[in-house]
C-alpha positions in Angstrom: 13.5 -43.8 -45.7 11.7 -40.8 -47.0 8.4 -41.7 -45.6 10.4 -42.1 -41.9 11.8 -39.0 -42.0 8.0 -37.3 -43.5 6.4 -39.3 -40.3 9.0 -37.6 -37.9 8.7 -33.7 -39.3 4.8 -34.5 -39.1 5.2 -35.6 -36.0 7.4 -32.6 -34.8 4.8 -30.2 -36.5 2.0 -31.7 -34.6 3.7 -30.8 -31.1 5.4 -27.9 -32.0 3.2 -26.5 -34.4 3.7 -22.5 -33.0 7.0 -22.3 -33.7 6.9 -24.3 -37.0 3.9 -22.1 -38.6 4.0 -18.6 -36.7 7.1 -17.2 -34.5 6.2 -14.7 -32.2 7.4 -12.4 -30.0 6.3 -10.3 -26.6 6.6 -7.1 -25.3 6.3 -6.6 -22.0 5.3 -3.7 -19.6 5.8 -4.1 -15.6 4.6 -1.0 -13.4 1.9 0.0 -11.0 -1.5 1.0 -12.1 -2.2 4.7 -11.7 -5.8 5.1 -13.0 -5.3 5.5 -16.9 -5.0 2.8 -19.8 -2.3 2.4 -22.0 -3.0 3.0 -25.8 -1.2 1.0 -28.0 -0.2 1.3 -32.1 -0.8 -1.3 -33.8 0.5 -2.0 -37.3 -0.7 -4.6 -39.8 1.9 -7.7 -40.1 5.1 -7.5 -43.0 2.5 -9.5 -45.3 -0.6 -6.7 -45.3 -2.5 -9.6 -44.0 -3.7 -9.6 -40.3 -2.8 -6.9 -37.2 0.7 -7.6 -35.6 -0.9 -8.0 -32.0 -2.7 -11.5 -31.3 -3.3 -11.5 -27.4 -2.8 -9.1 -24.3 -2.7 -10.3 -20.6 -2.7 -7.7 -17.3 -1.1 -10.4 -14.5 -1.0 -13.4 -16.7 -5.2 -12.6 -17.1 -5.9 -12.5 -21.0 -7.6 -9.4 -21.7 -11.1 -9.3 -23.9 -10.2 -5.5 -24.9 -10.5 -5.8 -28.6 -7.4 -5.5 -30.5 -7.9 -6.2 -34.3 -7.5 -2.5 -34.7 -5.0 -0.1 -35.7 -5.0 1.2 -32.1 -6.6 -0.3 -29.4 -6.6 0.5 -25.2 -5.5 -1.8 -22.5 -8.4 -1.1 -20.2 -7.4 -1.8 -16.7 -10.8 -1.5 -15.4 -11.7 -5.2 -16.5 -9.0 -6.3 -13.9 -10.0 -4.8 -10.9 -6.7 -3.1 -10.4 -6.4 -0.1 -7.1 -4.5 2.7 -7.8 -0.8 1.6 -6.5 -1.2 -2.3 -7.9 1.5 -4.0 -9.4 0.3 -4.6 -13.4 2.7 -6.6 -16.0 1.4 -6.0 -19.2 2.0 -8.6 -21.7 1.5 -8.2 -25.4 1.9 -10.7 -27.3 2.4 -10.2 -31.6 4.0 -12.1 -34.3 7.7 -11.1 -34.8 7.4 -9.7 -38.2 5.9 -6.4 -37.0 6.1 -4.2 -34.0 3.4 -2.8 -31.8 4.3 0.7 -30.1 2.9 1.3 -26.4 2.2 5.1 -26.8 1.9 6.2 -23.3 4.2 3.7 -20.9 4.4 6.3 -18.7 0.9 5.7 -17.2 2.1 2.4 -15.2 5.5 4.4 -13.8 4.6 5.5 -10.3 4.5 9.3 -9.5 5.0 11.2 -6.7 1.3 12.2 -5.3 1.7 11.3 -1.2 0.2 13.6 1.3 1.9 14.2 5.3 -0.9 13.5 7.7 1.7 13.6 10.7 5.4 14.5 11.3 7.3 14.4 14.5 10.3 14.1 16.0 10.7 12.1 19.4 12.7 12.8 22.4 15.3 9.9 21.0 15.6 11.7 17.7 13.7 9.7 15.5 11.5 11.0 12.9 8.1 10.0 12.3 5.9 10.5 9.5 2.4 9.2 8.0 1.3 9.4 4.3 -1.4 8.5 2.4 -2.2 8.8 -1.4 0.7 6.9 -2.4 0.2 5.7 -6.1 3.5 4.0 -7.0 6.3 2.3 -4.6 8.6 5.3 -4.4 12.3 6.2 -2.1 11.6 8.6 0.3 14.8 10.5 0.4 15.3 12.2 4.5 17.2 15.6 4.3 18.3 18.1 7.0 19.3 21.5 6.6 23.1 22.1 7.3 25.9 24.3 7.0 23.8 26.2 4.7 22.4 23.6 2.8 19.9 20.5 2.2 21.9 17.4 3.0 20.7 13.5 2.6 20.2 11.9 6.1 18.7 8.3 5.0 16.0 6.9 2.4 13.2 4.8 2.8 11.4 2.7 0.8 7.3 4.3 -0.1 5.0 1.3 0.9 3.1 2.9 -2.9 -0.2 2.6 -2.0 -3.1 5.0 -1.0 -4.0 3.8 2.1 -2.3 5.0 5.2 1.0 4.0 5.9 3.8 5.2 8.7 7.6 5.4 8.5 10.4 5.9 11.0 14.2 7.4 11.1 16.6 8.4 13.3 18.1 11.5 13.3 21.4 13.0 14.4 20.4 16.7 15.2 22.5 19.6 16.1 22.1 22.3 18.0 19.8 25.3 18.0 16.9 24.9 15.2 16.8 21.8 13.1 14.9 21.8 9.8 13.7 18.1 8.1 12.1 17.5 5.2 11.0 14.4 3.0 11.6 14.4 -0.8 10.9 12.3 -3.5 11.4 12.0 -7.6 9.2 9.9 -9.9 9.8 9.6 -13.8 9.7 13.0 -14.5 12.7 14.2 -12.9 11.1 16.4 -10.5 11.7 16.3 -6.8 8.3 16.6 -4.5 8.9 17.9 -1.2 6.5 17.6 2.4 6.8 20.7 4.5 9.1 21.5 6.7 9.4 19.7 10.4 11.8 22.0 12.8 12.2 21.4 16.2 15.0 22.0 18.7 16.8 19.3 20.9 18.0 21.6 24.3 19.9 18.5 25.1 22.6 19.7 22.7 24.9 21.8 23.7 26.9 24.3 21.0 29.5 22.5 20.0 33.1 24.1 19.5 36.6 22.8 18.6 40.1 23.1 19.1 43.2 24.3 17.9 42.7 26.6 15.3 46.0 25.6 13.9 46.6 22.1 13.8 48.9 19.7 13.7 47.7 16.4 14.9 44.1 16.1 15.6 40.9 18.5 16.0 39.0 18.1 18.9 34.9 18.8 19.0 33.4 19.3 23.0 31.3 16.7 21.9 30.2 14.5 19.2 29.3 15.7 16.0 28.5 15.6 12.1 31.3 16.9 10.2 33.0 17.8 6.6 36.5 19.0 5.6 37.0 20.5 2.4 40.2 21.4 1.0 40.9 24.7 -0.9 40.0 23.9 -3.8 36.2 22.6 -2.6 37.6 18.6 -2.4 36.4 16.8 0.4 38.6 15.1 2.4 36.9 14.3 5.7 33.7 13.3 6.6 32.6 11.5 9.6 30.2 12.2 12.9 33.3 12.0 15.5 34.7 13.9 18.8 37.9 13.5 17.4 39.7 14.1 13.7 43.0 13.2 13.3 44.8 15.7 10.7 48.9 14.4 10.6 47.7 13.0 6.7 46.7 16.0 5.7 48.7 18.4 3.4 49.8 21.9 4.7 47.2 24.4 4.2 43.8 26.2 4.5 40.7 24.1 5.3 37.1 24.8 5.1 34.9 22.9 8.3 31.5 21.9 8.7 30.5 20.9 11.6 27.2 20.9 14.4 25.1 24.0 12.4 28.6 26.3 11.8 30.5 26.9 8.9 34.4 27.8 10.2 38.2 27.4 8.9 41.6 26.0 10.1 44.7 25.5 9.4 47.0 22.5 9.1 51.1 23.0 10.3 
């Protein structure tokens, strides 16, 4: 019986011998490549015998960097990566230990695009071209309203450096509109374009009526608009010729609406 059960546990050494003889573990990095290596710390295993890290791949390729070293560099230019490329860093080290990836910011994109074009057709659409793009980043549409920057849409960044062009439609107002593009990358900063304004003469200025309200507010044509409350709640928002007010409380309320900032009252 003993020899049987020696013959099986041979036999399940022989095809598993990894996990018998040396668990490991993985730590893995996913980003886009922006030009610099990652530099990693690399400790020697719980016994004193050996560095923790045994292999590292970029894309499932194994790297030939050497890392039997306390600190070694995961040189992307053996890979032939562009600037804006996809790399998944593997890195592969026995569980008794743990490597430290001292720079992972290097593979999170950043914001670096540049505006070649940016115009607004007859239809209201914004259009815009970029290149320089180094990581697949939102661009985040904003108009200037009521006094302030206001999201219109987002768009996904194509995140490469090549040329690339966008669209979005636009709801303007009237007089002078004022666009903009923004985005934020890993540091928390927002990046801005410059400044596209342009004026639509096919918009009228919009007014509304009554002052004092008791059912519903009427625009002399379709708009963007926000009611606040007195206390700085919204309570309305909508692009409408109509708002119906009979659920709202008795009161003073604050109005956005077209490019003016006005009041009413509800009866």
């Amino acid at each position: 019986m003993r020899s049987i059960i020696s013959g099986i546990f041979t036999a399940f050494a022989l095809l598993f011998p990894f996990k018998l003889l040396a668990q490991s573990s993985v730590l893995v990095l996913e980003g886009n490549y922006q030009g610099k290596n990652l530099i990693v710390q690399n400790p020697f295993t719980a016994s004193g015998v050996g560095f923790c890290v045994y292999e590292v791949t970029v894309n499932d390729e194994v790297s030939t960097d050497e890392w039997a070293s306390s600190a070694f560099e995961v040189d992307f230019n053996l890979f032939q990566l562009n600037i804006g490329d996809v790399a998944v860093v593997k890195i592969k080290h026995k569980n008794d230990c743990h490597p430290k990836v001292l720079n992972p910011e290097v593979l999170k994109p950043k914001s670096t695009f540049d505006v070649t074009s940016m115009s607004v057709s007859e239809k209201g659409v914004l259009k815009w071209c970029t290149e320089k793009e180094t990581g697949k980043l939102d661009f985040i549409i904003e108009q200037y309203r009521w006094n302030k920057w206001i999201k219109i849409g987002e768009i996904a960044g194509k995140g490469t450096p090549d040329e690339h062009c966008y669209s979005h439609k636009v709801i303007p107002h009237s007089g002078e509109n004022r666009l903009r593009l923004k985005q934020v990358d890993h540091t928390g900063t927002p990046r801005y374009s410059n400044t596209k304004t342009f004026n639509d003469p096919s918009i009228p200025e919009i007014t509304f009526n009554p002052k004092k309200v008791s059912k519903d507010i009427t625009f002399s044509n379709e708009t963007l608009y926000e009611i606040y409350d007195q206390y700085g709640n919204i309570v309305k928002r909508g692009f409408a010729s109509k708002v119906p007010c009979t659920n709202l409380k008795k009161g003073i309320y604050y109005f956005n609406f077209d490019n003016k900032i006005d009041n009413f009252i509800k009866k």
